[in-house]
N, C-alpha and C positions, 0 to 999 in steps of 0.2 A: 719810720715814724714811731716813736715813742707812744705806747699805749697803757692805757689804767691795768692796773691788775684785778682780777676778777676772784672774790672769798665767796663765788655764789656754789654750795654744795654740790647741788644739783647741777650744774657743767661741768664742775671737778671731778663727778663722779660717773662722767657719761664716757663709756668707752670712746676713744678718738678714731673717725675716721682714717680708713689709708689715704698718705697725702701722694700728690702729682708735682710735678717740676710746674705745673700752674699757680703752685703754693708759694713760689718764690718769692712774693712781697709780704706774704707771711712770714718768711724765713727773714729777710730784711728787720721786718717788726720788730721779732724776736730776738735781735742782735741788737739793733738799737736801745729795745726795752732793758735787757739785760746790761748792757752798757752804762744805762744812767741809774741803774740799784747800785748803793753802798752794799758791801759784805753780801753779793750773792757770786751765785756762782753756776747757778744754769737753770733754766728756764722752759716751760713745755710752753705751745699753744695752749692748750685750754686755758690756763694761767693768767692770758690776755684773751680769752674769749671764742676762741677757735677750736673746735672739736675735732684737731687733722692731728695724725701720728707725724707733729713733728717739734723738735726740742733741740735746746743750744748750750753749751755747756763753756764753762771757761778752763782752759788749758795752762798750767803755769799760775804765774803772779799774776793772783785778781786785784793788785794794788797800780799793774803797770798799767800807762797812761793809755798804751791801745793792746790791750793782752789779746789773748790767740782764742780765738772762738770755734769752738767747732759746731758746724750743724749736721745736726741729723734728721733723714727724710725715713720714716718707717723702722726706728731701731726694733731687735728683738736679740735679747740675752741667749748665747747660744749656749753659755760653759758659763759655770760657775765654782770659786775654790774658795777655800777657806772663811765662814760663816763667823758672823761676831755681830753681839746684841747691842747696840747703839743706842745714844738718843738723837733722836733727826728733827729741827726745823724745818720748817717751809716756808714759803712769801707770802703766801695765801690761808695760809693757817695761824692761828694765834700761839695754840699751845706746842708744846716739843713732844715725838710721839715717840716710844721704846721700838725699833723694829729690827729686822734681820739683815745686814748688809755683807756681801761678801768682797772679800779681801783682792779681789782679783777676776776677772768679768772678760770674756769675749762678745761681741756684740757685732751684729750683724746688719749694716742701716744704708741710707743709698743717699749720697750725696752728689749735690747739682752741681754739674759740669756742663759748662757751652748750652746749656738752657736743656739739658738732660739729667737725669738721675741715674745714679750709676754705681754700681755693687759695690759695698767695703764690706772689709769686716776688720776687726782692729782689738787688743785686747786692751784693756785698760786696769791700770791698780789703785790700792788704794784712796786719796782723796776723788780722782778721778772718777773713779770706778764705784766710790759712793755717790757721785752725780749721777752719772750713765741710768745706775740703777731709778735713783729718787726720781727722772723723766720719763723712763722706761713704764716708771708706776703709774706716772700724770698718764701716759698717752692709754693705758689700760684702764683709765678712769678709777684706782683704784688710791684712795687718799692714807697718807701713812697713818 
């Protein structure tokens, strides 16, 4: 189901819950929601409403018709390389904010399998790897 996005500070700023494999129509949401935005490229819960550490990122061409989506249930930045000063958009934010993003990211997050959640860890680079991040912040309730 496609859901509103949500610019309420105050839930953007609320640390997110750890999520559960019970979270999985959340997860659906979040795929769907991220689906029908022009020019995005990943997505937390709290974003559409939901206070749970989980967020969807797109992998590849955000222009192709059904691009590759990855979800994540509980990421957390394990390794971080090479730091450079950005300017970052958000969906739910108006203005573009100056912040720190690095170049190259391990991440650590648990994705649902057979109606279970299940250890990854995965590194990811640059464009990627500035999403990872920018979710990673959503589910910390911490706004760029």
């Amino acid at each position: 189901m496609i859901r509103e996005l949500v610019r309420d500070e105050a839930i953007l700023s609320t640390p997110c819950e750890k999520a559960t494999a019970d979270d999985a129509q959340l997860a659906e949401d979040l795929v769907d929601t991220l689906k029908s935005l022009d020019d995005a490229v990943c997505l937390a819960a709290n974003q559409i409403g939901e206070t749970k550490q989980v967020a969807a990122i797109i992998l590849g061409d955000t222009d192709a018709d059904d691009p590759e989506i990855l979800v994540l249930f509980n990421p957390v930045m394990k390794r971080a390389l090479y730091p450079v000063k950005i300017e970052e958009e958000c969906l739910t934010l108006d203005e573009p904010h100056k912040v720190t993003r690095f170049g190259k990211v391990t991440v650590a997050y648990e994705q649902l399998v057979d109606g279970k959640l299940v250890a990854r860890k995965t590194e990811f680079a640059i464009d990627p790897a500035q999403a990872v991040q920018h979710v990673i912040d959503h589910c910390k309730g911490k706004l760029v």
